[in-house]
DRENNU-650930 format. One record per residue: residue in three letters; chain; residue number from 1; y, z, x of N, C-alpha, C, O in turn. Coordinates in nm, 2 decimals. Each point is the difference from the previous one (the first is absolute). Layout:
N
R  ALA  A  NUM  Y  Z  X  Y  Z  X  Y  Z  X  Y  Z  X
...
END
This chain:
137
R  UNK  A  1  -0.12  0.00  0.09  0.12  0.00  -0.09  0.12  0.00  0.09  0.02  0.07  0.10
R  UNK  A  2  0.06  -0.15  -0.14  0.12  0.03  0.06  0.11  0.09  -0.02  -0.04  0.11  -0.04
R  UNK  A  3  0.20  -0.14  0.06  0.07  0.04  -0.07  0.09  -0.02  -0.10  0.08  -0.09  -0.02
R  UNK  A  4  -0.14  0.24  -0.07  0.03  0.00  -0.13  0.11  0.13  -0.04  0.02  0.10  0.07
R  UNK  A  5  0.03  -0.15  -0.20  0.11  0.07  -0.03  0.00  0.15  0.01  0.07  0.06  0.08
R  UNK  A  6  -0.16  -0.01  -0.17  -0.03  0.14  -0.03  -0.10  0.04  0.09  -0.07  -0.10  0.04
R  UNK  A  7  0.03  0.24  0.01  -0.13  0.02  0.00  -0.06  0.05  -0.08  0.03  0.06  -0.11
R  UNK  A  8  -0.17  -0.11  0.18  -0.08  0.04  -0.08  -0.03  0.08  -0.13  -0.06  -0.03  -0.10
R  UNK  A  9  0.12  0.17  0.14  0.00  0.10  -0.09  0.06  0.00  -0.07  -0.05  0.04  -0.10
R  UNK  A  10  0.19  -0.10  0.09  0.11  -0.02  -0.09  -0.02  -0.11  -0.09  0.09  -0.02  -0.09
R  UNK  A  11  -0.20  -0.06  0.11  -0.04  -0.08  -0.11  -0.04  0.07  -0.11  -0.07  0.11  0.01
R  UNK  A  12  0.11  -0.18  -0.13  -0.08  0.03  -0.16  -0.14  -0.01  -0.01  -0.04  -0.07  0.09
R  UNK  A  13  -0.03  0.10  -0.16  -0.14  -0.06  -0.02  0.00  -0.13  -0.01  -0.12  -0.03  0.02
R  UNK  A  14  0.18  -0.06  -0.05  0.00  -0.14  -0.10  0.07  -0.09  0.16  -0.06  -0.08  0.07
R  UNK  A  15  0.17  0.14  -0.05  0.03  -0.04  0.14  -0.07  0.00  0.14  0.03  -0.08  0.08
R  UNK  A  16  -0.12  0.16  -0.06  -0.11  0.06  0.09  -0.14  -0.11  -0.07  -0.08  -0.05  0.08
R  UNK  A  17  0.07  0.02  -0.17  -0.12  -0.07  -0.10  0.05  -0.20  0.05  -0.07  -0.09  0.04
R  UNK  A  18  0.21  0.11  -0.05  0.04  -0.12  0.04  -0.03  -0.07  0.11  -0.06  -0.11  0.01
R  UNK  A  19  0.12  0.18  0.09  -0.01  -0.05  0.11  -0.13  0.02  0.02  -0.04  -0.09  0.06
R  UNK  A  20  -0.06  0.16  -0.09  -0.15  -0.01  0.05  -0.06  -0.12  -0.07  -0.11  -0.04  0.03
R  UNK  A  21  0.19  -0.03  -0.12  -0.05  -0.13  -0.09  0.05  -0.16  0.15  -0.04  -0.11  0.04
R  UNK  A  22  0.18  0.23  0.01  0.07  -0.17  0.09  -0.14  0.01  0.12  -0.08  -0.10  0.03
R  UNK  A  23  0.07  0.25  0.05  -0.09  0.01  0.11  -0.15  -0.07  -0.05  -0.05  -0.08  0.08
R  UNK  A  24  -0.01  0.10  -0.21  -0.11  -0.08  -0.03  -0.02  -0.15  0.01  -0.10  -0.07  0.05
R  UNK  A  25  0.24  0.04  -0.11  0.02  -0.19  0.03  0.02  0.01  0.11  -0.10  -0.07  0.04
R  UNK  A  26  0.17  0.11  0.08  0.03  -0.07  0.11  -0.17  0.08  0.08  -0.03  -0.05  0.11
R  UNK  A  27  -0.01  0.11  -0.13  -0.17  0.03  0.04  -0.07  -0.11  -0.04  -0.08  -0.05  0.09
R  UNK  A  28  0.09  0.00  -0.22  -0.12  -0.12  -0.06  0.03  -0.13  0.08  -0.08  -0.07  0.05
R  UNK  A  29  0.21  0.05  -0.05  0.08  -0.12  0.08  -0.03  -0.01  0.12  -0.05  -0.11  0.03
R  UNK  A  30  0.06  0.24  0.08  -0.03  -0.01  0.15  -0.18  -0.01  -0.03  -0.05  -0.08  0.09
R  UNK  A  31  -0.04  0.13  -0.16  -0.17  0.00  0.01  -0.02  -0.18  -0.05  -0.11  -0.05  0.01
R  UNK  A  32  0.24  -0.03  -0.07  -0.07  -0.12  -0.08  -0.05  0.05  -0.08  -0.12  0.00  0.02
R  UNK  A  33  0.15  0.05  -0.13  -0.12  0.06  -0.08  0.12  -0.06  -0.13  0.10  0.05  -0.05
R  UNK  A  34  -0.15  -0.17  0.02  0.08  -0.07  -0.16  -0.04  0.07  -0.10  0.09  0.04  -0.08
R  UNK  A  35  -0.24  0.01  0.05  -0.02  0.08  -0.10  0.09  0.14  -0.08  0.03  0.03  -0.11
R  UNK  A  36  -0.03  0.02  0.23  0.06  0.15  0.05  0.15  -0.05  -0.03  0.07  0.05  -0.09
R  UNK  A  37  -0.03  -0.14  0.17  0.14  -0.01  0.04  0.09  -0.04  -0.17  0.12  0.02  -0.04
R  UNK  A  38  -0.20  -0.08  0.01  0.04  -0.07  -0.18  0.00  0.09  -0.05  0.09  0.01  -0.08
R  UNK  A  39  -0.19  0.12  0.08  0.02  0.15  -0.07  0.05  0.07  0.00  -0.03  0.08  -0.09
R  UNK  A  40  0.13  -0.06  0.20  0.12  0.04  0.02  0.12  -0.06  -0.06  0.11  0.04  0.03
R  UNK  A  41  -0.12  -0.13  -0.11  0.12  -0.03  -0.06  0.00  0.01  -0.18  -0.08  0.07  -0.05
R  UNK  A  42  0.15  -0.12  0.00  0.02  -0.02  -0.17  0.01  -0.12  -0.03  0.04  -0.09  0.08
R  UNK  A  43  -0.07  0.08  -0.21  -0.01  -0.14  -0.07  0.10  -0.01  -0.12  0.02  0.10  -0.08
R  UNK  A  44  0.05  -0.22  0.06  0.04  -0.09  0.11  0.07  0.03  0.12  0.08  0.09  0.02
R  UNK  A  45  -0.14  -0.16  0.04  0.10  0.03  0.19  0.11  -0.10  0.02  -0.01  -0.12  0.02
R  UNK  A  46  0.12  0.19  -0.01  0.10  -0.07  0.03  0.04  -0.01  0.18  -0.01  0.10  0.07
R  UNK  A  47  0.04  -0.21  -0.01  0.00  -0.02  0.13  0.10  -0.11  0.03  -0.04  -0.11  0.05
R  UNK  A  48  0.18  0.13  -0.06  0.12  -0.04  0.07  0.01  -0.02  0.16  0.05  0.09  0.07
R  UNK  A  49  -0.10  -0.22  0.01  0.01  -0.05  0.13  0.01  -0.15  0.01  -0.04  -0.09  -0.07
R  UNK  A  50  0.10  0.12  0.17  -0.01  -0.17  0.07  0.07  -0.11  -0.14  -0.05  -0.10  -0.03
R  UNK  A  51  0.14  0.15  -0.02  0.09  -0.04  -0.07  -0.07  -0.02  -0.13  0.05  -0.08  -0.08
R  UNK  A  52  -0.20  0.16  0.05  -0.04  -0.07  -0.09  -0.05  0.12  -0.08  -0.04  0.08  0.09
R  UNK  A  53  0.01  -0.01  -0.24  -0.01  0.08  -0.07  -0.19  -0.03  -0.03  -0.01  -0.12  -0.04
R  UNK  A  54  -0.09  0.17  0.04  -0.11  0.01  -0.06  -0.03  0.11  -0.05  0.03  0.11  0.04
R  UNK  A  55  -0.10  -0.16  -0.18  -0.02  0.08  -0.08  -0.14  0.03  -0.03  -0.03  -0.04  -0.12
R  UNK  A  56  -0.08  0.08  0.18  -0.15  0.03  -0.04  -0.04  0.11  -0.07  -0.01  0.11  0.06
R  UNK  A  57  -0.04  -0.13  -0.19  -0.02  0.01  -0.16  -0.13  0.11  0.08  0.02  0.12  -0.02
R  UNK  A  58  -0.14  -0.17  0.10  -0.10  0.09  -0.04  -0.06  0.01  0.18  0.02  -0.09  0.07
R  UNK  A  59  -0.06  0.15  -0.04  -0.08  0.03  0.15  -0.04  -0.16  0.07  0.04  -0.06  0.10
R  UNK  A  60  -0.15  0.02  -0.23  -0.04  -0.11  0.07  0.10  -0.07  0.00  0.02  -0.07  0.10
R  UNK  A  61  0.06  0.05  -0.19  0.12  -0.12  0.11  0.12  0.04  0.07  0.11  -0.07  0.01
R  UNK  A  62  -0.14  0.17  0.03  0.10  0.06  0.11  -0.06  -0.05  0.15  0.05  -0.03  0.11
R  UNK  A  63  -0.20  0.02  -0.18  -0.09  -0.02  0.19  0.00  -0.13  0.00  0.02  -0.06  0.11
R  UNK  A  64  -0.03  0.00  -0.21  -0.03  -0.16  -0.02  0.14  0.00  0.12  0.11  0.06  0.01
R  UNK  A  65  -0.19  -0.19  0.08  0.12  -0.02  0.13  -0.02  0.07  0.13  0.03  -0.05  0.11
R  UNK  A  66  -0.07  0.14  -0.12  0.04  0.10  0.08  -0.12  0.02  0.11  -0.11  0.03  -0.03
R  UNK  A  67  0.14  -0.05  0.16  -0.09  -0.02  0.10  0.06  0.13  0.13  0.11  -0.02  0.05
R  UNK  A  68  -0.16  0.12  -0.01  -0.04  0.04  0.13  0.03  -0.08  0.06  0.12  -0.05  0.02
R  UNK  A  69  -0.22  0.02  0.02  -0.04  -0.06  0.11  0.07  -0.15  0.04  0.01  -0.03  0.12
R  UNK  A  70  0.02  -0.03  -0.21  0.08  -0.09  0.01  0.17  0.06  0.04  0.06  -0.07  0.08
R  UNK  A  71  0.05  0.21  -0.13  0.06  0.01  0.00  0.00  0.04  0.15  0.10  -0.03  0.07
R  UNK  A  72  -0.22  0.12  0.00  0.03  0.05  0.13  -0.02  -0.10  0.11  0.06  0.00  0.11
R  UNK  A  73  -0.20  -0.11  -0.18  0.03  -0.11  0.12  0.16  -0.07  0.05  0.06  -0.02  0.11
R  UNK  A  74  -0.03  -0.02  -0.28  0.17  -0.05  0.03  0.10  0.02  0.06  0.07  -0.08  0.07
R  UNK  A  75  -0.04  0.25  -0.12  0.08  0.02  0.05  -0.06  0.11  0.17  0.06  -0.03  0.10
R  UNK  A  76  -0.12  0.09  -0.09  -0.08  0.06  0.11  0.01  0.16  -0.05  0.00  0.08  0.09
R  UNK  A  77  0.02  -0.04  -0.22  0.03  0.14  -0.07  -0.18  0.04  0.02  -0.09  -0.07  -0.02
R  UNK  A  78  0.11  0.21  0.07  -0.10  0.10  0.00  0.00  0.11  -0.11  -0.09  0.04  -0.08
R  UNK  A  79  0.23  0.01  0.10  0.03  0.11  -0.10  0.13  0.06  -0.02  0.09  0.00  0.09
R  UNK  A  80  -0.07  0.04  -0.17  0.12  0.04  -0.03  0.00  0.19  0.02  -0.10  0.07  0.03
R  UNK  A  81  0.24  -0.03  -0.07  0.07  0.12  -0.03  0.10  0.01  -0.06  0.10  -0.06  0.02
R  UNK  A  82  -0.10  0.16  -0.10  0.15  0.05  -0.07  0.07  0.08  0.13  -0.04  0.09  0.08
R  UNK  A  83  0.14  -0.15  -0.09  0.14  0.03  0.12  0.07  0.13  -0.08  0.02  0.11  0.06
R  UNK  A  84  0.03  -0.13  -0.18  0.00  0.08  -0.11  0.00  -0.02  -0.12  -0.03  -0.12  -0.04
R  UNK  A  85  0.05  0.23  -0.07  -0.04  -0.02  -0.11  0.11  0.12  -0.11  -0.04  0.11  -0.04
R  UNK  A  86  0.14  -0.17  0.01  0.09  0.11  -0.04  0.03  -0.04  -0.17  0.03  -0.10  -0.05
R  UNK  A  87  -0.05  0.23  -0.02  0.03  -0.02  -0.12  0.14  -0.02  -0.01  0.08  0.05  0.07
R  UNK  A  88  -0.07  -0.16  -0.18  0.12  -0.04  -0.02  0.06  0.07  -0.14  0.12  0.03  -0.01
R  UNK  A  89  -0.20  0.00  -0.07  -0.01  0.02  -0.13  -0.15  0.07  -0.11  -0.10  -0.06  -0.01
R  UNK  A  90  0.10  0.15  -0.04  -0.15  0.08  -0.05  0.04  0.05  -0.12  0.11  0.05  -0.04
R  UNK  A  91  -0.20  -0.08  -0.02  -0.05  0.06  -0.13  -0.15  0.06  -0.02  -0.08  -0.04  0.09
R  UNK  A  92  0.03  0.11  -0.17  -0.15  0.01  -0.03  -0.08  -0.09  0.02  -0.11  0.01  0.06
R  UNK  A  93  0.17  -0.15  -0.11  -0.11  -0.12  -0.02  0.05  -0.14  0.07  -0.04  -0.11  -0.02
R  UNK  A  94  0.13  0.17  0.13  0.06  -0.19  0.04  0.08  0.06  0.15  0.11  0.07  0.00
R  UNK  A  95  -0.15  -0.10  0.08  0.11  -0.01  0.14  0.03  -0.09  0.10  -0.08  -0.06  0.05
R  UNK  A  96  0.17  0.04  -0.03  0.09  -0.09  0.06  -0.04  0.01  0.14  0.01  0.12  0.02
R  UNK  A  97  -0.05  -0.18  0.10  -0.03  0.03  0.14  0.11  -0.11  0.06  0.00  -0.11  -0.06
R  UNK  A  98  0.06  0.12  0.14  0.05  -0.06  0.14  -0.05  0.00  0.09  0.01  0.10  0.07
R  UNK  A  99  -0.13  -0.24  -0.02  -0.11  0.03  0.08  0.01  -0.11  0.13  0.03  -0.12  -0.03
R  UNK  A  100  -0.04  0.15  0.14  0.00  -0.08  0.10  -0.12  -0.04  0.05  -0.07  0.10  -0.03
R  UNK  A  101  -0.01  -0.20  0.09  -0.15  0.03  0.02  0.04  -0.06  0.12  0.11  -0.04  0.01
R  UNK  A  102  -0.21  0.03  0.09  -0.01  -0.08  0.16  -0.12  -0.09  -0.02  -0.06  0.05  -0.09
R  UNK  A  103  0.01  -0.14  0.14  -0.12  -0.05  0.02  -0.01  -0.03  0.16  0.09  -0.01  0.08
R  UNK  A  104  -0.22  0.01  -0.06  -0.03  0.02  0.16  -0.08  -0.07  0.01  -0.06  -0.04  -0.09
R  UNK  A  105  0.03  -0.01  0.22  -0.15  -0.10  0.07  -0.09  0.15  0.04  0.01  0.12  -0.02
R  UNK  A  106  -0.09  -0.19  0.06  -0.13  0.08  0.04  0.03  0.08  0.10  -0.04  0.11  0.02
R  UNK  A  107  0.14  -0.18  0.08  0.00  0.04  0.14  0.11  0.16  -0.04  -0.02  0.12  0.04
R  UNK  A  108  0.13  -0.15  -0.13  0.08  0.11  -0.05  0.15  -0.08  0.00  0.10  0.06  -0.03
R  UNK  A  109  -0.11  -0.21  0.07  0.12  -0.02  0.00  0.06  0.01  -0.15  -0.08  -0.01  -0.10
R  UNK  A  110  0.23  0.02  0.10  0.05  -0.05  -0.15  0.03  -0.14  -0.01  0.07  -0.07  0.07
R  UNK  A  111  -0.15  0.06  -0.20  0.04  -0.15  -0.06  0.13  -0.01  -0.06  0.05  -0.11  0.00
R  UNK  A  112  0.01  0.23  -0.07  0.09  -0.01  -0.14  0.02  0.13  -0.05  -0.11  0.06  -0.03
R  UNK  A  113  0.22  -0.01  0.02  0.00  0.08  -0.09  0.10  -0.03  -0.13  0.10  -0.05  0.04
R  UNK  A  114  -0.10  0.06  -0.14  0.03  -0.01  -0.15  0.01  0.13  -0.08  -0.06  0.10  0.00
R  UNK  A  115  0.18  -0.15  -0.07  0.09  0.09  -0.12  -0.06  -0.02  -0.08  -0.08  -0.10  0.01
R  UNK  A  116  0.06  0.18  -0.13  -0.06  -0.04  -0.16  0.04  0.12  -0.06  0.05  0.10  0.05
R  UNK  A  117  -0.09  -0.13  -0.18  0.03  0.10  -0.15  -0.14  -0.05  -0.02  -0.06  -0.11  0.02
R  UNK  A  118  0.00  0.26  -0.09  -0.12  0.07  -0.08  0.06  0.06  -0.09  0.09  0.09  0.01
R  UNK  A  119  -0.16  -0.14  -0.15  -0.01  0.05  -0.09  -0.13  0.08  -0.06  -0.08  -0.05  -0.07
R  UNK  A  120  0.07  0.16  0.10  -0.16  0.06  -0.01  0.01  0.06  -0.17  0.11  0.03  -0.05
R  UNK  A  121  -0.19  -0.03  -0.01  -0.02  0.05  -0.11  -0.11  0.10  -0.08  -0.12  -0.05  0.01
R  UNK  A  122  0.13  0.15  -0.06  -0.13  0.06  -0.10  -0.01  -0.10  -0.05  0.08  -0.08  0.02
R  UNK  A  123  -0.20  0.06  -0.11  -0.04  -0.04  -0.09  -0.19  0.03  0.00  -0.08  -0.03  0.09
R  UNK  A  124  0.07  0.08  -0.23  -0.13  0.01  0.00  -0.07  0.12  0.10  -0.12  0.00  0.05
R  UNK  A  125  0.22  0.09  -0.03  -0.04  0.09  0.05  -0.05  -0.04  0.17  -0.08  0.07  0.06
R  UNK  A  126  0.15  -0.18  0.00  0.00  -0.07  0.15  0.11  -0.05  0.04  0.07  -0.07  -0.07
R  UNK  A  127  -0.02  0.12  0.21  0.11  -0.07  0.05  -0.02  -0.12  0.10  -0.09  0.01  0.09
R  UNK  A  128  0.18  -0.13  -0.13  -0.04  -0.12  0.05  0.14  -0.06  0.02  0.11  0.05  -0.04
R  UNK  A  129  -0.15  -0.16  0.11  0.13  -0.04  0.03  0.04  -0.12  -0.08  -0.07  -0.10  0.00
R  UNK  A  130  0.16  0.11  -0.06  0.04  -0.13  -0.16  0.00  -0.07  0.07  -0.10  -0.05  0.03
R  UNK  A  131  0.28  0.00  0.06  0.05  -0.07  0.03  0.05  0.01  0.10  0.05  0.12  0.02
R  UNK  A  132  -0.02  -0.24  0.12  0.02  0.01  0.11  0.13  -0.10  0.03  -0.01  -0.09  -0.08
R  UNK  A  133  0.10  0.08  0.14  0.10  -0.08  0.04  0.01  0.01  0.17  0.03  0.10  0.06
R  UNK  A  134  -0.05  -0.19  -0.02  -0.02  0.02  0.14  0.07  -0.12  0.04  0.04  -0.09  -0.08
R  UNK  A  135  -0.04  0.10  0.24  0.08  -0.10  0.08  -0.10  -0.05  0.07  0.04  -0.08  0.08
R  UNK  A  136  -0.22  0.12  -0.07  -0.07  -0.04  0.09  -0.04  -0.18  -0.10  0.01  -0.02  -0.12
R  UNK  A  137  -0.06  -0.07  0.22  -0.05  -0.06  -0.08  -0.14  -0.03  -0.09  0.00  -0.09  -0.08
END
């Protein structure tokens, strides 16, 4: 984890629940794990990048596209990190994150690091992440 706004302690339950929903995605993401990684989020998924807005209705067509292994051959990405992760905004059921991530080669160089907005949400008694606005592509 990186750095984040509050500590630990000073988080809410729901805030503390949150961020262990962003640490799960970016766990499923660095293992390649599409299964896992799609379960970490909510439906529909909204995803603001590369100038272009997608919208995926249900899991399977969130993955529909979506390649590992193709993404780390291309670009030479190993794994990522949250740089930080600071609430912007909280309620019981909806939080706002200001999130930075890095991505890295194998060796540990940095490829990139990138700005985004997370929208994590309850719902159904799970926190997941709705919607993302990011600058990565």
């Amino acid at each position: 984890m990186g750095n984040d706004t509050k500590d630990t302690n000073e988080l809410s339950a729901g805030e503390a629940a949150a961020m262990q929903a962003l640490d799960d995605y970016m766990a499923a993401f660095n293992a390649r794990d599409l299964d896992a990684w799609r379960k970490t989020l909510h439906y529909p998924h909204v995803r603001f990048a590369s100038g272009q807005m997608v919208i995926s209705n249900t899991p399977e067509e969130y993955a529909a596209g979506l390649d590992f292994e193709r993404f780390a051959t291309s670009t030479g990405w190993h794994h990522s990190v949250w740089d930080h992760r600071k609430i912007i905004h909280s309620s019981p059921e909806k939080i706002h994150f200001d999130v930075q991530f890095t991505r890295y080669k194998e060796n540990g160089d940095k490829l990139a690091t990138y700005h985004a907005i997370y929208i994590v949400t309850l719902e159904d008694g799970r926190w997941g992440t709705l919607a993302r606005s990011s600058f990565a592509p």
